[in-house]
RODO-2510 file (C-alpha; in nm, 4 decimals, decimal comma):
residues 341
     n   res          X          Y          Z
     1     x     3,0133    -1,1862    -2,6684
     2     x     2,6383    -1,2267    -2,6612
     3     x     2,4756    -1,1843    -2,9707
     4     x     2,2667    -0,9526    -3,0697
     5     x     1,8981    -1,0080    -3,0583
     6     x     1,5829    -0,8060    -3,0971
     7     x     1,3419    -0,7495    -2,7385
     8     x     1,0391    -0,5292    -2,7267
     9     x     0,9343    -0,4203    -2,3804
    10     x     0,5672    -0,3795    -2,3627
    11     x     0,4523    -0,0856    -2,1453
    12     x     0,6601     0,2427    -2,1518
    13     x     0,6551     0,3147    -1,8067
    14     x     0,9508     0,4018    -1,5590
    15     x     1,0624     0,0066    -1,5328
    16     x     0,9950    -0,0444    -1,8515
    17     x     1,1785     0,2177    -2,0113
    18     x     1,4737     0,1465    -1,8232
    19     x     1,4523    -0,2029    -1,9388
    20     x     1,4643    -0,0755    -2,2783
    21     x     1,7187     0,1634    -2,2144
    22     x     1,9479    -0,1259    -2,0649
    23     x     1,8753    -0,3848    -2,3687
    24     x     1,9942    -0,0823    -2,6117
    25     x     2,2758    -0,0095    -2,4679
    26     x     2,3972    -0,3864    -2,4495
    27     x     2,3582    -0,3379    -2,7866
    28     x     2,0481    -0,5623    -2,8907
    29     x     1,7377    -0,3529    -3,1046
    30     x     1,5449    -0,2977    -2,8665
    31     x     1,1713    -0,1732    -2,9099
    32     x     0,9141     0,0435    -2,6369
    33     x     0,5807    -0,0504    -2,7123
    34     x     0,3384     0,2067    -2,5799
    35     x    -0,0591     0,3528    -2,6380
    36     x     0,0525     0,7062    -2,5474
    37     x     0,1427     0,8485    -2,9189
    38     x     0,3235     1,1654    -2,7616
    39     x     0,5477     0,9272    -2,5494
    40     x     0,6681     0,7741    -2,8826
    41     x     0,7460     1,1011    -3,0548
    42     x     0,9238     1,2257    -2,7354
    43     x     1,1652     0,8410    -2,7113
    44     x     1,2182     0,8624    -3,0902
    45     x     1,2927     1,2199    -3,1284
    46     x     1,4575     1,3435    -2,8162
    47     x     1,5703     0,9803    -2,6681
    48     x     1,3728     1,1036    -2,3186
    49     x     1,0528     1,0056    -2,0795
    50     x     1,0031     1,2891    -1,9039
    51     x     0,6924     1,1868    -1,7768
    52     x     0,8576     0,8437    -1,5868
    53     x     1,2135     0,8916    -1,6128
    54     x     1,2857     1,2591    -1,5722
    55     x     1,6560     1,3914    -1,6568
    56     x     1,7510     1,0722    -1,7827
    57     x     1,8921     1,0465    -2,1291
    58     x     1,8092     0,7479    -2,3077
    59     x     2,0453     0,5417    -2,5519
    60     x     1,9812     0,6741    -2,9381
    61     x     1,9166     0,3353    -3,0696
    62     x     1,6002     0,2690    -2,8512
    63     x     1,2950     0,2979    -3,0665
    64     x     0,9716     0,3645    -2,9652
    65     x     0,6202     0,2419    -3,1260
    66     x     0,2003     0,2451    -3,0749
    67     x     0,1703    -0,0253    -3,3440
    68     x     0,1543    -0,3486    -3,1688
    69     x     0,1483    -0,5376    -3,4243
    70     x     0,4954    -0,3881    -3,5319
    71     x     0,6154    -0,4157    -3,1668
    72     x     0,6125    -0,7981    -3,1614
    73     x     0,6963    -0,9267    -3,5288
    74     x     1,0215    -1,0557    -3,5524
    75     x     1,1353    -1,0068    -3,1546
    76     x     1,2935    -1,2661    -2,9500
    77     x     1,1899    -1,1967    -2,6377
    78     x     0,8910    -0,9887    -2,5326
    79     x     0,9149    -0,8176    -2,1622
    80     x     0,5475    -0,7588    -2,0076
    81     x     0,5943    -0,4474    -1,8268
    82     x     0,2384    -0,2748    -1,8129
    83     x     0,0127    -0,2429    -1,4876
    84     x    -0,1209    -0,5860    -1,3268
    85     x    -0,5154    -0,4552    -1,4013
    86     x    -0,3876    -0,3925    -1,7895
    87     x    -0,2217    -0,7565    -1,8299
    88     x    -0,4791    -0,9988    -1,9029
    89     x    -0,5911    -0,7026    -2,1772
    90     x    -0,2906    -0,7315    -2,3162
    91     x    -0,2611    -1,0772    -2,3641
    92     x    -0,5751    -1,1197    -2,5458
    93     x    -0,4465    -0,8594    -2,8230
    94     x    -0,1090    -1,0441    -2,8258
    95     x    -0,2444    -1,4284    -2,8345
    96     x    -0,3025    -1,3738    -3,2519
    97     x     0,0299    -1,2630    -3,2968
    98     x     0,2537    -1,4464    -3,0494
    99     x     0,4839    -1,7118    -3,1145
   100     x     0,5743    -2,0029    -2,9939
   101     x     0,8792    -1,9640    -2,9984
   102     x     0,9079    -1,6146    -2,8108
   103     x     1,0101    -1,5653    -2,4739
   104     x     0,8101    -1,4043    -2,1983
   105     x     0,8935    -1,2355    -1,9251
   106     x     0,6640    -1,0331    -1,6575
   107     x     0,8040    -0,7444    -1,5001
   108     x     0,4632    -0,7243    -1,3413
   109     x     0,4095    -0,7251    -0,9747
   110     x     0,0862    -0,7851    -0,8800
   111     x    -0,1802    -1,0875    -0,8436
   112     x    -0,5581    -1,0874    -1,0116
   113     x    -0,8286    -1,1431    -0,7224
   114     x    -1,0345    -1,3861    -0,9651
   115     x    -0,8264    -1,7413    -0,8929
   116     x    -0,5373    -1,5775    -0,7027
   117     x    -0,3695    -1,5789    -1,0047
   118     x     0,0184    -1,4338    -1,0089
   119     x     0,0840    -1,2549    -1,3689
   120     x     0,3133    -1,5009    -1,5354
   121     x     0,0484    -1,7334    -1,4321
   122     x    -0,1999    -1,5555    -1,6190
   123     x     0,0353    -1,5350    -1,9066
   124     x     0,0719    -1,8839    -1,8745
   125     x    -0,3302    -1,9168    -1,9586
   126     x    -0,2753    -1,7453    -2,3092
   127     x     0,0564    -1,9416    -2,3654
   128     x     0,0670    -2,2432    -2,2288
   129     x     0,3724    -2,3409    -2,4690
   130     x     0,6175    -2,0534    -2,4936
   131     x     0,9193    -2,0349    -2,2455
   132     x     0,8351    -1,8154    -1,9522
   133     x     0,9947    -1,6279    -1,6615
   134     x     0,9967    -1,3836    -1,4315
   135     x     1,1988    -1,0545    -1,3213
   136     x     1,1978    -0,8916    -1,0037
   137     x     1,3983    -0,7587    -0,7388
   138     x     1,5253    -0,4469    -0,5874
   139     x     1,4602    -0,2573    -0,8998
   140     x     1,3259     0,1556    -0,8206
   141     x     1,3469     0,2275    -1,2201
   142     x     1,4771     0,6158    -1,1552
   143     x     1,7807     0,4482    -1,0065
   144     x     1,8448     0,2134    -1,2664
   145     x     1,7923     0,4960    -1,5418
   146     x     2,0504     0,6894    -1,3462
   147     x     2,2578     0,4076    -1,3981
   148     x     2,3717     0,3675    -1,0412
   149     x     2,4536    -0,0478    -0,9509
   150     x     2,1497    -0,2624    -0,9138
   151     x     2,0871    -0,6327    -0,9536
   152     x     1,7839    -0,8061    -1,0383
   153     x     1,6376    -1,1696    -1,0492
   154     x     1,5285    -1,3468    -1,3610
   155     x     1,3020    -1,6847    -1,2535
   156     x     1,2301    -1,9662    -1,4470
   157     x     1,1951    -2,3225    -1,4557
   158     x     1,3277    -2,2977    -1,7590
   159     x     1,7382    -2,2759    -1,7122
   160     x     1,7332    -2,1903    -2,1167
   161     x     1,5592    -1,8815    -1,9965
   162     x     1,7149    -1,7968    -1,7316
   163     x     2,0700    -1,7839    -1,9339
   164     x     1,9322    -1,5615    -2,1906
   165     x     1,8252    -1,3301    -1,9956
   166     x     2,1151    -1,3217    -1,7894
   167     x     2,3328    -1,2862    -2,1265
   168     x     2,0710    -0,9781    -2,2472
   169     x     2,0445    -0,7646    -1,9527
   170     x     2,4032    -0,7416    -1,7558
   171     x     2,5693    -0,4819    -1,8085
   172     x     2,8618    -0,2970    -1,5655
   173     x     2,5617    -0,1251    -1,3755
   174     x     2,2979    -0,3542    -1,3721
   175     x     2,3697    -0,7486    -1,2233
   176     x     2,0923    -1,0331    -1,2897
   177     x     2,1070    -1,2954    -1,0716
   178     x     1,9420    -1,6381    -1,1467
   179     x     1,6278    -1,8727    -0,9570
   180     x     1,3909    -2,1710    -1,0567
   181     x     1,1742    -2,0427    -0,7948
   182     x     0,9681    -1,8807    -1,0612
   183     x     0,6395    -1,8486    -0,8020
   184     x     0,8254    -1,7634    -0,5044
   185     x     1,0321    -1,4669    -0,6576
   186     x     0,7141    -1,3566    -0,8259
   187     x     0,4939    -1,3385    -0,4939
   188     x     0,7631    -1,1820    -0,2918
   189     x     0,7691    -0,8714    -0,5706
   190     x     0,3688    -0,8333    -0,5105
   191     x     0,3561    -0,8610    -0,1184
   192     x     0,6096    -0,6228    -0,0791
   193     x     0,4185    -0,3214    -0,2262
   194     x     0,1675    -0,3702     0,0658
   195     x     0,4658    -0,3600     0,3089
   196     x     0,5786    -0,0383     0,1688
   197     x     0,2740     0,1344     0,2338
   198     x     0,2996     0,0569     0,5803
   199     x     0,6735     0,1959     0,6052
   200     x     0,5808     0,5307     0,4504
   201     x     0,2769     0,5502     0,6890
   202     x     0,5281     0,4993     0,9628
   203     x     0,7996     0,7252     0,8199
   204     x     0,5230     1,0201     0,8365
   205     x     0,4420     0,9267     1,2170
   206     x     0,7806     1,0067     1,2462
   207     x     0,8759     0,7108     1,4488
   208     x     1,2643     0,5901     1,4449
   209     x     1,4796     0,3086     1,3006
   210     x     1,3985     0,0611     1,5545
   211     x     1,0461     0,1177     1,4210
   212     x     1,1496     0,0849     1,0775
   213     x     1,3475    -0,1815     1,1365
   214     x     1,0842    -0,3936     1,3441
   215     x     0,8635    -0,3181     1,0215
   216     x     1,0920    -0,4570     0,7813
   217     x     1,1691    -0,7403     0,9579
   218     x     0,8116    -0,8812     1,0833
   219     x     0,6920    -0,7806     0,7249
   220     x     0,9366    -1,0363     0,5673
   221     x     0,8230    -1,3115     0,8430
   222     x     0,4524    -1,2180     0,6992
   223     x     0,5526    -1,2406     0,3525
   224     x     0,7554    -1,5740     0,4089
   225     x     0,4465    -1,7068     0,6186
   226     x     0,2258    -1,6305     0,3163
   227     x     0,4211    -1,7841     0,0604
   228     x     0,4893    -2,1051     0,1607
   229     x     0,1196    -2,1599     0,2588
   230     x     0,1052    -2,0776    -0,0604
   231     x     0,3724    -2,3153    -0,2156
   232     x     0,6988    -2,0797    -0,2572
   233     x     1,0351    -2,1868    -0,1000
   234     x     1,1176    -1,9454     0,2111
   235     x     1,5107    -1,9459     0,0992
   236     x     1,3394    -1,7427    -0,1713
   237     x     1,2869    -1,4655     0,0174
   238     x     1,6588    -1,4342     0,1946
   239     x     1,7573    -1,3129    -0,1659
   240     x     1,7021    -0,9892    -0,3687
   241     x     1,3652    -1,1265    -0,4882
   242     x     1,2523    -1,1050    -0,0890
   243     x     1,4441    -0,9104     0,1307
   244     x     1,6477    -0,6981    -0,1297
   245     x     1,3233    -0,5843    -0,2871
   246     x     1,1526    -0,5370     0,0541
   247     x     1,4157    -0,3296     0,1911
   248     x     1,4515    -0,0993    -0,1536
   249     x     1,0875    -0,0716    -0,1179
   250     x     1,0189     0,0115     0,2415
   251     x     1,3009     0,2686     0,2715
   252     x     1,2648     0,4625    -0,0414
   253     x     1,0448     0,7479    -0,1235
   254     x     1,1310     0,6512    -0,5259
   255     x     0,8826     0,3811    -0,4072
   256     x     0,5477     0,4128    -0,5096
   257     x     0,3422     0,2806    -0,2589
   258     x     0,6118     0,4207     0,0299
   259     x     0,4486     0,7740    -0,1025
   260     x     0,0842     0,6314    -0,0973
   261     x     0,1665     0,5580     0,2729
   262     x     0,3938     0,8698     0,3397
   263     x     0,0652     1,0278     0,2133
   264     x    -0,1891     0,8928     0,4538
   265     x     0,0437     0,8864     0,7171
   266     x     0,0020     1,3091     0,7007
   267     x    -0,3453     1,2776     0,7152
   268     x    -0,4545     1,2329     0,3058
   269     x    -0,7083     1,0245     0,2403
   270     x    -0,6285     0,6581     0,0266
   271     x    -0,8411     0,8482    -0,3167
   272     x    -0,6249     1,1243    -0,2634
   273     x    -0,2838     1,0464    -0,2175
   274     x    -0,3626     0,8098    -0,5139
   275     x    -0,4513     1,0704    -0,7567
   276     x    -0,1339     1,2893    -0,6170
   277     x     0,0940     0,9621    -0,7063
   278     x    -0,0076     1,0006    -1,0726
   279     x     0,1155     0,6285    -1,1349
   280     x    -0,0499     0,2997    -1,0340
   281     x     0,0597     0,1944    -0,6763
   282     x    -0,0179    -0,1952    -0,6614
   283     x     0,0043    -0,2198    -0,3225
   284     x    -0,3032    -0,0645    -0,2766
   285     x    -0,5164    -0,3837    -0,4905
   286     x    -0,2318    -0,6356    -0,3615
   287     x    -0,3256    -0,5830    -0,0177
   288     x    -0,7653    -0,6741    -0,0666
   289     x    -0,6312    -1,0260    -0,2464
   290     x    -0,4224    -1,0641    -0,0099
   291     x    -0,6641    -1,0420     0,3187
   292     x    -0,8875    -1,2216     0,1183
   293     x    -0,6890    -1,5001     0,0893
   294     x    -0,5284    -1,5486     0,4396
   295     x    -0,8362    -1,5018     0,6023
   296     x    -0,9600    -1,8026     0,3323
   297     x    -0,6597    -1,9864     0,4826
   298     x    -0,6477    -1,8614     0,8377
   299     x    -0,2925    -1,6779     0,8011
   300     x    -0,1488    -1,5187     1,0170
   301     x    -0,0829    -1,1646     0,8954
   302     x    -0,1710    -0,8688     1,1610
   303     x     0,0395    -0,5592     0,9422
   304     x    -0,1942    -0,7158     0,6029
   305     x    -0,4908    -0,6903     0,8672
   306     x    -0,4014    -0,3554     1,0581
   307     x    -0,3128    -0,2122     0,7305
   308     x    -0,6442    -0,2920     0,5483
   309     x    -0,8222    -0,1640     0,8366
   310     x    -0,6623     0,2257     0,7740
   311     x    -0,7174     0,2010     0,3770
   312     x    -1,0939     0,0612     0,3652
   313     x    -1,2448     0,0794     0,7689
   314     x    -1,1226     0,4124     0,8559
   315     x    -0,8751     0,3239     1,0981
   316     x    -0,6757     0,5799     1,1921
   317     x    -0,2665     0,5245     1,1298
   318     x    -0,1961     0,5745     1,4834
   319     x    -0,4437     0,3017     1,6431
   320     x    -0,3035     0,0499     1,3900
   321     x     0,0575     0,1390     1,5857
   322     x    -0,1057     0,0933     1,8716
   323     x    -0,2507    -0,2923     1,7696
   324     x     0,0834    -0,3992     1,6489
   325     x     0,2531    -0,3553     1,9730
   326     x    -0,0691    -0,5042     2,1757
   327     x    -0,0754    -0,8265     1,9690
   328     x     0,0633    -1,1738     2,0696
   329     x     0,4301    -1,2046     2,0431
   330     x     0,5415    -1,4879     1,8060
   331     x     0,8743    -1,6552     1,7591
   332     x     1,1475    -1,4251     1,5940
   333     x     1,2777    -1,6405     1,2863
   334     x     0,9734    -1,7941     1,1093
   335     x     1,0042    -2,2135     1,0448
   336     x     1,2576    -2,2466     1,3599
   337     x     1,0260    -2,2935     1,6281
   338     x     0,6492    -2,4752     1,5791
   339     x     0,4129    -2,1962     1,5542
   340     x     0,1571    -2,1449     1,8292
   341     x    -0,0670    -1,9700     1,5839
***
């Protein structure tokens, strides 16, 4: 039996609090941090987040707490779980009290444009000597809270790592799976948000599976292209970390930048169907870095391109239909053949 430790999830969003939610149950004291004072008193008195995790009834023991300070004394392990544009915030209040001896672990998905920098990278900056790892995966947080079966992927170098959070967060419902690929897993949960936008654009064209299916598929060639340009292994990406998390996010409308595309797909415009979402869709930031960065590198990446041209040139959803089907075709199963491109 594991024992029991103590883990404070920082950020009380829908991932995070299902995170909590999980580490409670498994019987470890587990801790929300969160800014939103109301939140607390609502976890703490009626064990809910109606605001991210509507319905769901969270386990008794989970406590929740604005006192940072509080938050991190004394825990174990410390799960990053707040917005990518909040992180590097956050670790600036938390380099005072940090230990070395903590363990970290970004639930983030998302890269900062200064450096190309992915977030457990930009942990790494602020604590260069703690152990350090990732989680990611097919996770839609409503689903997990529901407790319906999920698995996850917990990345590390670190194989110390990687076995306690294995022991911490399996549970009957809930199945982590293990990588040393700690870059690769991470950049496969950020470039599939802008994927996802492009699926729920297509959903609200109403085209058909084969469309959705062609989408999927050429998205995780583009993603796979990316990364190892980048320095990730491709096998990376044949596991939940890559195509798992692509598919969950591309087909569900739990996902939030499927909505953000279902949205503009119906004619809303990006500031709108933002401020309808009510929650921070990463995709949306993802995608600039990203078209950045393989133009920087001369990457080939015509949904990144097609897609960036709808959300910031006025590019109707339609036309960029239109230039996927017109373009070059390539070979089906990126690193087989030589590339022509």
């Amino acid at each position: 039996m594991t024992p029991s430790l103590k883990a404070t999830v920082l950020g009380g969003g829908s991932f995070g609090t299902a995170l909590g939610n999980i580490l409670s149950e498994n019987g470890h004291k587990a801790t929300l941090w969160m800014r939103n004072e109301e939140r607390v008193s609502e976890i703490n008195d009626s064990h809910t987040n109606y605001l991210y995790l509507p319905g769901v009834q969270l386990n008794s023991s989970l406590a929740a707490t604005d006192d940072l300070v509080k938050a991190v004394r004394s825990a174990d392990v410390l799960f990053i779980s707040v917005p990518s544009q909040s992180v590097r915030s956050l670790c600036e209040q938390l380099q005072p009290l940090v230990q070395e001896s903590q363990v970290l672990v970004s639930t983030t998905k998302g890269i900062e444009p200064e450096g190309f920098l992915l977030m457990s990278e930009l942990i790494k900056t602020y604590f260069p000597k703690n152990p350090l790892g990732v989680l990611s995966g097919p996770n839609l947080a409503k689903e997990i809270g529901q407790r319906q079966p999920a698995a996850t992927v917990i990345a590390s170098q670190d194989k110390l790592v990687r076995d306690q959070i294995q022991r911490l967060l399996s549970c009957d419902y809930f199945r982590v799976y293990v990588n040393a690929d700690r870059f690769g897993v991470e950049l496969g949960g950020a470039l599939k948000n802008i994927y996802a936008i492009v699926s729920g654009m297509a959903a609200a064209l109403g085209f058909g599976e084969n469309t959705k299916s062609m989408l999927i598929t050429r998205s995780l060639a583009e993603m796979s292209r990316f990364a190892v340009a980048m320095g990730a292994n491709p096998m990376t990406f044949l596991g939940l970390a890559g195509v798992g998390d692509l598919v969950a996010t591309c087909t569900s409308p739990l996902s939030r930048n499927y909505r953000v595309g279902y949205a503009l797909g119906k004619g809303t415009t990006l500031e709108e169907a933002v401020e309808e979402l009510g929650e921070v869709a990463e995709g949306v930031n993802t995608l600039k870095i990203v078209r950045d960065r393989a133009e920087r590198d001369q990457i080939y990446m015509p949904l990144v391109n097609g897609l960036y041209q709808v959300l910031f040139e006025g590019k109707s959803p339609s036309d960029m239909s239109r230039q996927m089907m017109g373009g070059d075709p390539s070979s089906d199963v990126e690193f087989i053949l030589p590339k022509s491109f």
